[in-house]
C-alpha positions in Angstrom: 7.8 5.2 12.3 4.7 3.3 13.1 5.7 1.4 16.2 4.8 4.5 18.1 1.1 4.1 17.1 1.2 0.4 18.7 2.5 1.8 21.9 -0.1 4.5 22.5 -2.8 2.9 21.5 -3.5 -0.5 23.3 -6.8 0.0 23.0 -7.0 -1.2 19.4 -8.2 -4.2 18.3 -5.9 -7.1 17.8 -7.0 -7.3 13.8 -5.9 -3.3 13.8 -2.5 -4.3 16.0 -1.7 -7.2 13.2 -2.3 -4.5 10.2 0.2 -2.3 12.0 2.5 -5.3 12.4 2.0 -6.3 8.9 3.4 -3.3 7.3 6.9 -3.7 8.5 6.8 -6.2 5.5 6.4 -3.1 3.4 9.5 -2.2 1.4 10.9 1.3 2.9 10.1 3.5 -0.5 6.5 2.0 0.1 6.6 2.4 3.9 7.9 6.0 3.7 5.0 6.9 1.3 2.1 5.5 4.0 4.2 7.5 6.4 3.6 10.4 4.6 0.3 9.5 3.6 0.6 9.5 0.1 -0.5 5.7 0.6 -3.7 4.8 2.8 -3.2 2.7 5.7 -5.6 0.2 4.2 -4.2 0.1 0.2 -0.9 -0.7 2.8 -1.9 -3.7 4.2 -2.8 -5.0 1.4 0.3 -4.3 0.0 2.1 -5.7 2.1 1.2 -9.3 1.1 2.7 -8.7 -2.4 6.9 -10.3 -2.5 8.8 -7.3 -2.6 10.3 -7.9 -5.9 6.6 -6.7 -7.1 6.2 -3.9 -4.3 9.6 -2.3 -6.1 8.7 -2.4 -9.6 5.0 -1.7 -7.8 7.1 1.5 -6.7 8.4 2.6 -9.8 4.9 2.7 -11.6 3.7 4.9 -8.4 6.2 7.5 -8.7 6.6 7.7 -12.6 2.5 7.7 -13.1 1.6 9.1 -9.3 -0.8 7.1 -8.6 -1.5 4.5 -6.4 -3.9 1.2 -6.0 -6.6 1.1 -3.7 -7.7 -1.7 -1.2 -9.7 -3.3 -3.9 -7.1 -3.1 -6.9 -4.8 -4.8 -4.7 -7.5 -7.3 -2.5 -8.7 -8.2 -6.2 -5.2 -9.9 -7.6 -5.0 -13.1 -6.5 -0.8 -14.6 -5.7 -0.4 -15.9 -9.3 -2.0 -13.0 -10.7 -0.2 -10.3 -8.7 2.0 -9.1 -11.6 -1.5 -7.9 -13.2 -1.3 -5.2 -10.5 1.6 -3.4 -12.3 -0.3 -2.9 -15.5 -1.4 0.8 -14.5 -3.4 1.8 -17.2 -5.9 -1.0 -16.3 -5.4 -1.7 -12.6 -4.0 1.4 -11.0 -6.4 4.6 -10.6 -5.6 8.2 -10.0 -7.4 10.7 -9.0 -8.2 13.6 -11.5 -5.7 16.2 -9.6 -2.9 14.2 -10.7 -1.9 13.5 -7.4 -1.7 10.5 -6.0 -4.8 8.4 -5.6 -6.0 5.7 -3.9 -5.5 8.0 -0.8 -8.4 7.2 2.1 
């Protein structure tokens, strides 16, 4: 998956080399989408910091309304406040396709 990326490229920053790092606390469903790019590596990261009891019902919203949260959405939701995330209607964009959003 993504360890390959760390390999080649040692000439990223450590701050880039953490991000990487960070997303193997990513629940699978949620990793496979980044892998896949359906999720930006950013919106990721950011997810990442969310318990994964949240990233799976986080999950379920993406893939029944295919959207996704950007970096902001999700940098915006403090700890306590994290379950706000998984009100989509106010929280969660997508893009005017239908597709999934929220895609850098």
């Amino acid at each position: 998956m993504l360890a390959p990326a760390i390999q080649i490229n040692f000439t990223c920053s450590p701050i880039v080399r953490k991000a990487y790092i960070r997303l193997s606390e990513l629940i699978p469903a949620i990793l496979q989408m980044v892998d896949e790019k359906k999720i930006a590596f950013n919106p990721a990261v950011e997810l990442s910091y969310i318990p994964k009891e949240l990233q799976t019902e986080l999950f379920d919203i993406i893939v029944r309304e295919q959207c996704t949260p950007c970096a902001g959405q999700v940098q915006r939701q403090a700890p306590a406040e994290s379950r706000n995330l998984l009100q989509c209607g106010r929280h969660i964009g997508c893009s005017e396709s239908g597709r999934y959003g929220g895609v850098a």
